[in-house]
PATOR-549951 format. One record per residue (C-alpha): x negated, y, z negated; residue in three letters. Coordinates in steps of 0.25 Angstrom, whole numbers, plus 5000, padded with zeros to 4 digits. Layout:
N
XYZala;...
REM end
This chain:
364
473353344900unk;474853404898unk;474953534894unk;475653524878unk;475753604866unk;474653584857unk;475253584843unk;473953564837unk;473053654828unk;472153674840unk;471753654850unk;473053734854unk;474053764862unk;473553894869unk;474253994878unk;473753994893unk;473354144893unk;472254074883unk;471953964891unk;471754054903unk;470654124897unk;469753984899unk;469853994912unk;468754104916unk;467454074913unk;466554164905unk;464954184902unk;464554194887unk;463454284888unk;464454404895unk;464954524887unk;466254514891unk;466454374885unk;465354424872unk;466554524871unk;467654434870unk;467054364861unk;466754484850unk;468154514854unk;468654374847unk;467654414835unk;468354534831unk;469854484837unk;469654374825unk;469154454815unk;470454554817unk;471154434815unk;470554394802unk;470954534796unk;469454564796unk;468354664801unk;467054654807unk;466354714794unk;466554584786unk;466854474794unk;466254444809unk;466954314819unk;465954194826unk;466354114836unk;465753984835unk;465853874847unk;466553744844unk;467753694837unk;468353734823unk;467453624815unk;466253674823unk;466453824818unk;466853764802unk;465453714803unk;464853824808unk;465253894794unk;464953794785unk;463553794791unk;463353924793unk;463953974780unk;463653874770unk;462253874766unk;461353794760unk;461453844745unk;463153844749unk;464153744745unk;465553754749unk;466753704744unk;467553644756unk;469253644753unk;469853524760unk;471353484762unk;471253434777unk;470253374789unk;469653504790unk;469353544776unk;468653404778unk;467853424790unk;467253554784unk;466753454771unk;466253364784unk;465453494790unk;464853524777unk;464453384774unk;463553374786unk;463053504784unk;462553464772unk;463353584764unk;463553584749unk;464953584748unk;466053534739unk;467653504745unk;468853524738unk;470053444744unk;471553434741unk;472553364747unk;472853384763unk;474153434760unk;473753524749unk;473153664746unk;471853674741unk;471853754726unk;471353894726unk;471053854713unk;470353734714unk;469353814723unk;469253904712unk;468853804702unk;467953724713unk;467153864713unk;467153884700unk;466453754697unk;465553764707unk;464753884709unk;463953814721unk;464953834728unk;464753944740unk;465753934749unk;467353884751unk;467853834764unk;469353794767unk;470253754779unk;471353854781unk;472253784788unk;471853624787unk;472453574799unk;472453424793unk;473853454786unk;474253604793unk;473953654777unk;473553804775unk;472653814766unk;472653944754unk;471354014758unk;472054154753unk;471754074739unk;470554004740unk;469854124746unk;470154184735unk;469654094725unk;468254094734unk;468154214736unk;468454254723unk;467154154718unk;466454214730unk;466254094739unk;466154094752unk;467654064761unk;467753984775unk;468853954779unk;469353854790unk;470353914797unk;470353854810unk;471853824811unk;472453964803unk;471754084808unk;472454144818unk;473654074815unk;473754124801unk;473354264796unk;472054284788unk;471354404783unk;470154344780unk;469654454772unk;470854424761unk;470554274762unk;469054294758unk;468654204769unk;467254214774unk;467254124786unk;468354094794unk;468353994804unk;469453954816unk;469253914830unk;469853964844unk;470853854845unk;471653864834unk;472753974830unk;472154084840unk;472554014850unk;471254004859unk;470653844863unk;469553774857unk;468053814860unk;467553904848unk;467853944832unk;467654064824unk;467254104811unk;467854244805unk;466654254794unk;466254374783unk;465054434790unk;464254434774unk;464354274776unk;463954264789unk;462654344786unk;462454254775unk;462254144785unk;460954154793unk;460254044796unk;461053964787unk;461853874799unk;461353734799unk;461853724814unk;461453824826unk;462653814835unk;463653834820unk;462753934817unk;463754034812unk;462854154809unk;462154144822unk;463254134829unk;463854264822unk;462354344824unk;462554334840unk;463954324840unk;464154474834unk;463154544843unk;463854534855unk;464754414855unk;463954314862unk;464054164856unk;462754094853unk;463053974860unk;463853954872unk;465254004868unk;466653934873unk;467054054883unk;468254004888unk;468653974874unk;468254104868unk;469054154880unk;470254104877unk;470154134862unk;470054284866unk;471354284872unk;472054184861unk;471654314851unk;472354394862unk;473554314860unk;473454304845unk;473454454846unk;474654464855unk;475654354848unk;475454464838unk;474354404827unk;473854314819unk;475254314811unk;476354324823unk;475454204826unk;475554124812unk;477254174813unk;477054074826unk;476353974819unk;477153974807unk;478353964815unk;477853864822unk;477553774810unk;478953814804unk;479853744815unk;478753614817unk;478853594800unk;480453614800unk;480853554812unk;479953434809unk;480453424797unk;481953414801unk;481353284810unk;480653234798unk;479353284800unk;478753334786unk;477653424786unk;476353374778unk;476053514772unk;477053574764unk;477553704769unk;476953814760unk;475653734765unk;475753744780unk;475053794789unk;475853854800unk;474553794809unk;474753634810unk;475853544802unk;475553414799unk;476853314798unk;476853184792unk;477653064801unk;478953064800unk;479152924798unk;478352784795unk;477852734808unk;477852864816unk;476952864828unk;476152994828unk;475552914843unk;476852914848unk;477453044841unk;476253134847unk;476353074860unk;477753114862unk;477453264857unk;476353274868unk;477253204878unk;478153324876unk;477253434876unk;476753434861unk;475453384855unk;475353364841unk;474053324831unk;473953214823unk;473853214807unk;472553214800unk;473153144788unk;472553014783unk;473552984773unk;474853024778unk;475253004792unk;475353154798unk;475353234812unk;475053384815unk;475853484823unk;475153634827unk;476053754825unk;474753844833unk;474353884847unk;475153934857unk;476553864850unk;477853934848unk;479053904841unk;479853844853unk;478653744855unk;478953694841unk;480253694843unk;480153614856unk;479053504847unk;480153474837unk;481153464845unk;480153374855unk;479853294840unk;481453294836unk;481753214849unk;480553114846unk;481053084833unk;482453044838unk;481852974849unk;480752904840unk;482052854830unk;482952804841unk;
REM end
């Protein structure tokens, strides 16, 4: 394979300082790598805006999906019932894990391009008393929409429900004090806005929830509590943990600290996403999700003309250096663009510019 930018919403396009870290082995079961990895614990939580006394970080093995569901089965009990927000593929996916775990739940969708309504969730609530628990996609990475947990957190918390939040795609990459949004669990994975490669997740979680939820875990590797009751003593994972992968998240955080935080970090980003939405538009590009609405994570742009060939259109892009993502959409014909990873203004430059040049070439 060639080497090209990854403008995707992870895996990402990493710097080599993070991929060199993979390259010395390591032995799960030695202090020194127990140490690093208590290190990301508390590293994470700093970047949350929050403090051991309430809120304690576990690393789960696997992919984002795999860490989702070890919340919702871990922290939705029996007697639970939670209300799943939907605008995109992922709000969906979550309605899918709580199916098959057999968990009482009820969904609440809008449109892919639109906001859920703080209060719409209120009035869900309100009706419905069973109702224990709230969970919502931050950023859905269907559409590149940022969702307003500032809002709906404080209708739940408010009502005194219980706040997951999916954000897999916006922590890191957007600043959060999770403590203001009244979120209870917080999930994200290595491979997205810190920078590092895929291998594990993580949930940020209130340390009153977490105790809540002995033995409540319906799956022993997703076993969230357990993971977090050997976690905290010394570091040690339960289960065989991705060294190389943890590695290299350890120095993505050191980066992330060095590029000057989490919000020199979203000023990239955001920068990023402002030259891809206005220069596309000028090549007739439109964006999907309005403006006020955007994440500064992932776009999603809808063809440019009948009969465009996304085929032809992406394998042009990788043959100049650049892959992009295909839409998600069912009924509108769309593709995605990253803004995140290891990508700078001059690289968005250089894609529009490659992209201008296909457009005249693709009209001749």
């Amino acid at each position: 394979m060639n080497n090209y930018k990854l403008l995707t919403p992870g895996p990402l396009t990493t710097t080599a300082t993070v991929k060199q870290e993979m390259l010395k082995d390591r032995c799960t079961w030695d202090d020194d790598y127990k140490s690093v990895t208590q290190t990301i614990r508390k590293q994470l939580l700093e970047l949350a805006q929050v403090t051991e006394t309430d809120y304690a970080t576990v690393l789960m093995q696997g992919s984002g999906s795999f860490v989702v569901e070890s919340v919702l089965t871990t922290a939705v009990g029996e007697e639970d019932k939670v209300l799943i927000i939907t605008n995109g593929a992922y709000g969906e996916r979550i309605v899918e894990m709580a199916k098959v775990l057999k968990l009482q739940h009820a969904v609440y969708s809008v449109p892919y391009n639109e906001p859920p309504s703080p209060l719409e969730v209120k009035v869900l609530l309100e009706n419905d008393a069973t109702i224990t628990h709230v969970a919502i996609v931050h950023c859905e990475t269907t559409t590149g929409i940022l969702n307003p947990i500032h809002e709906i957190g404080s209708v739940v918390k408010g009502l005194d429900k219980t706040f997951i939040v999916d954000a897999m795609s916006s922590f890191g990459g957007v600043p959060m004090d999770l403590k203001a949004l009244g979120i209870d669990y917080l999930i994200s994975s290595a491979n997205k806005c810190i920078q590092g490669v895929p291998g594990f997740g993580f949930v940020i979680a209130k340390i009153k929830e977490l105790e809540k939820c002995k033995e409540q875990a319906r799956s022993v590797a997703l076993d969230l509590y357990n993971q977090w009751e050997v976690m905290k003593l010394d570091g040690k994972w339960r289960f065989t943990s991705p060294t190389h992968v943890v590695a290299a998240f350890a120095k993505a955080l050191e980066e992330l600290v060095e590029e000057g935080g989490i919000r020199a970090r979203y000023e990239r980003y955001a920068n990023n996403n402002r030259i891809l939405r206005t220069q596309l538009q000028a090549l007739g590009f439109n964006a999907y999700i309005s403006e006020g609405l955007q994440s500064p994570i992932i776009t999603t742009f809808l063809f440019p003309y009948e009969g465009f060939s996304f085929d032809h259109f992406y394998n042009a892009m990788k043959k100049a250096g650049f892959v992009i993502y295909p839409g998600k959409l069912t009924d509108v014909d769309t593709f995605r663009i990253g803004n995140i990873g290891d990508i700078h203004e001059d690289d968005m430059k250089s894609l529009c510019k490659v992209i201008e040049n296909y457009m005249v070439v693709i009209k001749k």
